[in-house]
C-alpha positions in Angstrom: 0.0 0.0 0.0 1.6 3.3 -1.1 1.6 5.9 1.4 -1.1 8.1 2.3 -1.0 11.5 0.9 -1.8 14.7 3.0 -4.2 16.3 1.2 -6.3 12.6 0.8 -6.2 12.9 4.2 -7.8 16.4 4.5 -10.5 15.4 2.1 -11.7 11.9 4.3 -11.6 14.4 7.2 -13.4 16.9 5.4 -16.1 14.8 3.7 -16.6 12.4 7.4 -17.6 16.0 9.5 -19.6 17.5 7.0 -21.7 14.4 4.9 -20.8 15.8 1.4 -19.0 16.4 -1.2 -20.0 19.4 -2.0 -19.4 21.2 1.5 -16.5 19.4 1.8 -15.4 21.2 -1.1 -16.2 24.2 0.1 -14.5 23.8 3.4 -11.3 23.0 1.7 -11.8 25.4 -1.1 -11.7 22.6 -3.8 -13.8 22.1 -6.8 -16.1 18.9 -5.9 -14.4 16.8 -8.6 -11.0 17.1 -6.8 -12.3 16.8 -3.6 -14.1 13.4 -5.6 -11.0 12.3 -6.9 -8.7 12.6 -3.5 -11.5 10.5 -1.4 -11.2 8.1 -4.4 -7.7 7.8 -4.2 -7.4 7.4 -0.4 -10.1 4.6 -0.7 -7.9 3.0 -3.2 -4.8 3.5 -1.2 -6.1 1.6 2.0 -8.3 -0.7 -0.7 -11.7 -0.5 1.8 -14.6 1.5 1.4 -15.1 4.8 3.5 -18.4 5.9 2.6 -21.9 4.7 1.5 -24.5 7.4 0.0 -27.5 7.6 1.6 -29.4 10.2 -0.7 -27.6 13.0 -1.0 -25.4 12.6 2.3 -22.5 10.6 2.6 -22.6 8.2 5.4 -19.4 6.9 7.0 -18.9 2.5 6.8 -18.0 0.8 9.7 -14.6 0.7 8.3 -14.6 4.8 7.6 -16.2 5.3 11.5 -13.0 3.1 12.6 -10.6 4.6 10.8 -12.2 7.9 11.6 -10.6 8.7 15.1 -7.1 7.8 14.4 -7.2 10.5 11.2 -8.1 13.0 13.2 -5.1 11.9 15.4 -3.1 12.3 12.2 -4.7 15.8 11.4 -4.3 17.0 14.7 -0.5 16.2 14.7 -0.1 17.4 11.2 -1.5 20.6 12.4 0.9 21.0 15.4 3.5 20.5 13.3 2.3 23.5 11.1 2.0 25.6 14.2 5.3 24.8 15.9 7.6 25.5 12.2 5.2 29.1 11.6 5.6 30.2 15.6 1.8 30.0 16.1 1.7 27.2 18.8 -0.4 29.6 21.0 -2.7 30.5 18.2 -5.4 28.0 19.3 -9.4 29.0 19.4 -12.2 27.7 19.7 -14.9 26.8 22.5 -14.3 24.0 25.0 -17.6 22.8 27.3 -17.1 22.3 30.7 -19.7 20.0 33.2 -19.2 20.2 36.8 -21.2 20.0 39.7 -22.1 23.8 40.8 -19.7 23.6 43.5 -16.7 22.4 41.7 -17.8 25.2 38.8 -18.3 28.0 41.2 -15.3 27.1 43.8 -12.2 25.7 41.8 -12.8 26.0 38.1 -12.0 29.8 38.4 -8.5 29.1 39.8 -7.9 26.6 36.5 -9.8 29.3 33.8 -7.0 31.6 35.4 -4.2 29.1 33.9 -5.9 28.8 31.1 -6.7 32.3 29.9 -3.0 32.9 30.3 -2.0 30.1 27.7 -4.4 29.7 25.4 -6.3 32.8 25.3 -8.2 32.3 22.1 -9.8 29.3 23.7 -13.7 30.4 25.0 -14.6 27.5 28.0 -18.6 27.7 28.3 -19.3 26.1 32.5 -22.0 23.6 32.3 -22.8 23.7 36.4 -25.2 20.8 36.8 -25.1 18.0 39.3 -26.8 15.8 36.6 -23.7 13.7 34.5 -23.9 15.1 31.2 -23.9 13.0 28.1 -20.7 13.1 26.7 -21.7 10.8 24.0 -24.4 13.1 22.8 -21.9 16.0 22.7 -23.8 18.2 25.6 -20.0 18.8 26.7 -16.6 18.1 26.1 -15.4 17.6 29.0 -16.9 16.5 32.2 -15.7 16.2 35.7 -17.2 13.5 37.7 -17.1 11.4 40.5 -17.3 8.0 39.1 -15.0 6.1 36.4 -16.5 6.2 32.9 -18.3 2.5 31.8 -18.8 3.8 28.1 -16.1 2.0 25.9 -15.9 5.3 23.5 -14.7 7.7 27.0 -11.9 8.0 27.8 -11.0 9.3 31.7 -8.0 10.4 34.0 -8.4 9.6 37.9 -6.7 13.2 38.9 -6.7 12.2 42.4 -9.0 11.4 45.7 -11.0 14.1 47.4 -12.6 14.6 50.5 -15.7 16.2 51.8 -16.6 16.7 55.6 -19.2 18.3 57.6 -19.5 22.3 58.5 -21.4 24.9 60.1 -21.0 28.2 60.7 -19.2 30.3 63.3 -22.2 31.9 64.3 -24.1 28.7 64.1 -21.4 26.8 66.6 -22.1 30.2 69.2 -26.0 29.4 69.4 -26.0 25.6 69.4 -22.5 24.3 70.9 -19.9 22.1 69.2 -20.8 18.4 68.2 -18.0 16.0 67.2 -19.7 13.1 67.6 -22.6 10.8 65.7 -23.9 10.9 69.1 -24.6 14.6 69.5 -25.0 15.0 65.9 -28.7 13.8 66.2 -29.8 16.9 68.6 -29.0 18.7 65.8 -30.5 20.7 62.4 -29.2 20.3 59.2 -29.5 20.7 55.5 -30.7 18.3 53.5 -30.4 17.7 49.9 -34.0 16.3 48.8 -37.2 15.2 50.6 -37.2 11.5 48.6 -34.9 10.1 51.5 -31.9 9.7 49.2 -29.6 12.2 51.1 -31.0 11.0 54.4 -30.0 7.8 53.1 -26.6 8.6 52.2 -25.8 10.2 55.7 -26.5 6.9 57.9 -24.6 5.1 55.5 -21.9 7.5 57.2 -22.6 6.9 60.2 -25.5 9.7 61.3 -28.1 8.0 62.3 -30.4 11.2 61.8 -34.4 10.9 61.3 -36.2 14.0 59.0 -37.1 15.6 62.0 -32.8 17.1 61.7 -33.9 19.0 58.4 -35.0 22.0 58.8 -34.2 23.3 55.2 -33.6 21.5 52.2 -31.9 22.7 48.9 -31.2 20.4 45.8 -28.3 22.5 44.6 -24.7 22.2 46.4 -24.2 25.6 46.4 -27.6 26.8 48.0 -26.9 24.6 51.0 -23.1 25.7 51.4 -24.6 29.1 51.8 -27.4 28.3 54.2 -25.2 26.9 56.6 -22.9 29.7 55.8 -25.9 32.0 57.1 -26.3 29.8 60.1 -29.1 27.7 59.2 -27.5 24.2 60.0 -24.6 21.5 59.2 -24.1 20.9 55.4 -21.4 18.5 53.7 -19.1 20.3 51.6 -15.6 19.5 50.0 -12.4 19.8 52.2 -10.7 21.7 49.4 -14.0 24.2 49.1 -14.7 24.4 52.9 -10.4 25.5 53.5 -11.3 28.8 51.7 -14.5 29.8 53.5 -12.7 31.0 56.6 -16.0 31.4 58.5 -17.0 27.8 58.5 -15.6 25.3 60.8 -15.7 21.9 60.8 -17.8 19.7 62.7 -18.3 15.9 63.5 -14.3 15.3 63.1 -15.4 11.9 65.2 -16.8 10.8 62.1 -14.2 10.0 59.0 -14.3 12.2 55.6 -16.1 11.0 53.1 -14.2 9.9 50.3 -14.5 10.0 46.0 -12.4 10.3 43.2 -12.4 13.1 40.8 -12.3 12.0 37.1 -12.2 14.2 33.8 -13.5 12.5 31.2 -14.1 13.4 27.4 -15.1 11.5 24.3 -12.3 9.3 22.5 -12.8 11.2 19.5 -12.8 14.9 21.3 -9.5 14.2 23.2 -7.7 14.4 19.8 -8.4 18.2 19.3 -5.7 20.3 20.4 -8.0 22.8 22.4 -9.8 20.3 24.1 -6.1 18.9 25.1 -5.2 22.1 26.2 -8.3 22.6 28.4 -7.8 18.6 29.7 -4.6 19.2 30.4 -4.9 22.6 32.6 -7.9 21.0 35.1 -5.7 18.2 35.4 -2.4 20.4 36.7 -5.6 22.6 38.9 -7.4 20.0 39.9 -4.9 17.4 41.5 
């Protein structure tokens, strides 16, 4: 097999992200015949088929959706390369979507969109702040943040590290109603629950609090709601170790009881990780994260 020419290359890249000739023409700034001839030629280079028409559109083969990923690999590098011999290797732009909880988005994103506004500052990072695990596979983000290893074969995902979340209340709140350190005392006590369905009630004996719903006395379904109620003085929330260290009137409470534990994982789509600004942003919350 003869190797594969550049420009061949461009035009299966082309003509697999926009389903046509025609505007895969366009993109490039070919006529449609060339653009024709070059995906002909790269199909009889690797001797498979690429693409099957389906009406007008041109739909990717098994063999063209495999092949896919590791040309854009190729493309990607190819285009580094370009950067690096012109002196543009900061000239990267684009927009890169974020999902995190609220917390995480509101409390230690800003310190890594810092970082990254200083390298790459043509990037654009749009925060997705939603507990809910966005589908990475449907494209709602490019990059999520979450608590739990990815299952999905076609996400990939970095353990940055282990984190730790303990219980707080508020100065004010410790002067009114004394300081429990104990699962013992922690039941003559109020505190914030997360929903009225019994899941966060739930979660809370499992660590050791054996609390009925008579301890709620608020609820709020959004981490960064209840951080500031008990901030207020309205009860004992959970909240991150890392978070809870920068909010210097908050104090931690129950230190009988051990911290709860859970890993943070970025994870992206296979396919996303191979474009350079989505590398850049990957990169940077793994340096601010861990």
């Amino acid at each position: 097999m003869d190797t594969i020419d550049w420009n061949q290359l461009k035009a299966f890249l082309a003509t697999a992200e926009t389903g046509s000739l025609s505007a895969a023409a366009r993109k490039l700034g070919l006529t449609q015949p060339t653009l024709s001839r070059q995906v002909a030629a790269i199909e009889r280079r690797l001797e498979v088929t690429l693409f099957e028409r389906t009406g007008k559109v041109l739909v990717l083969t098994e063999t063209g959706a495999d092949l896919l990923e590791h040309a854009r690999a190729m493309g990607t590098a190819a285009q580094d390369l370009e950067l690096a011999a012109t002196g543009r290797s900061q000239a990267v732009e684009g927009t890169v979507s974020v999902s995190a909880s609220g917390a995480v988005a509101a409390y230690l994103l800003p310190r890594a969109l810092h970082n990254m506004r200083r390298e790459a500052p043509g990037i654009t990072v749009d925060v997705i702040a939603s507990d809910a695990l966005s589908d990475l596979r449907l494209r709602e983000a490019d990059i999520a943040i979450r608590h739990m290893r990815p299952e999905q074969p076609d996400l990939i995902g970095r353990l940055v590290r282990e984190a730790s979340a303990s219980f707080y209340a508020s100065k004010e709140w410790i002067r009114g109603h004394g300081h429990p350190r104990t699962a013992e005392e922690a039941v003559e006590h109020s505190f914030i629950g997360a929903d009225r369905a019994g899941r966060h009630l739930a979660f809370l004996r499992h660590h050791g609090l054996i609390l009925t719903p008579a301890n709620f006395v608020h609820y709020a379904d959004d981490t960064i709601v209840s951080w500031e109620l008990a901030r207020k003085g309205l009860g004992i929330s959970t909240m991150m170790d890392d978070i809870a260290r920068d909010t210097p009137e908050m104090v931690r409470v129950l230190e009988a009881l051990p911290p709860i534990r859970f890993p943070i994982w970025l994870v992206t789509h296979r396919e996303l990780h191979t474009a350079r600004r989505i590398r850049i942003v990957f990169d940077n919350l793994v340096q601010a994260l861990g």
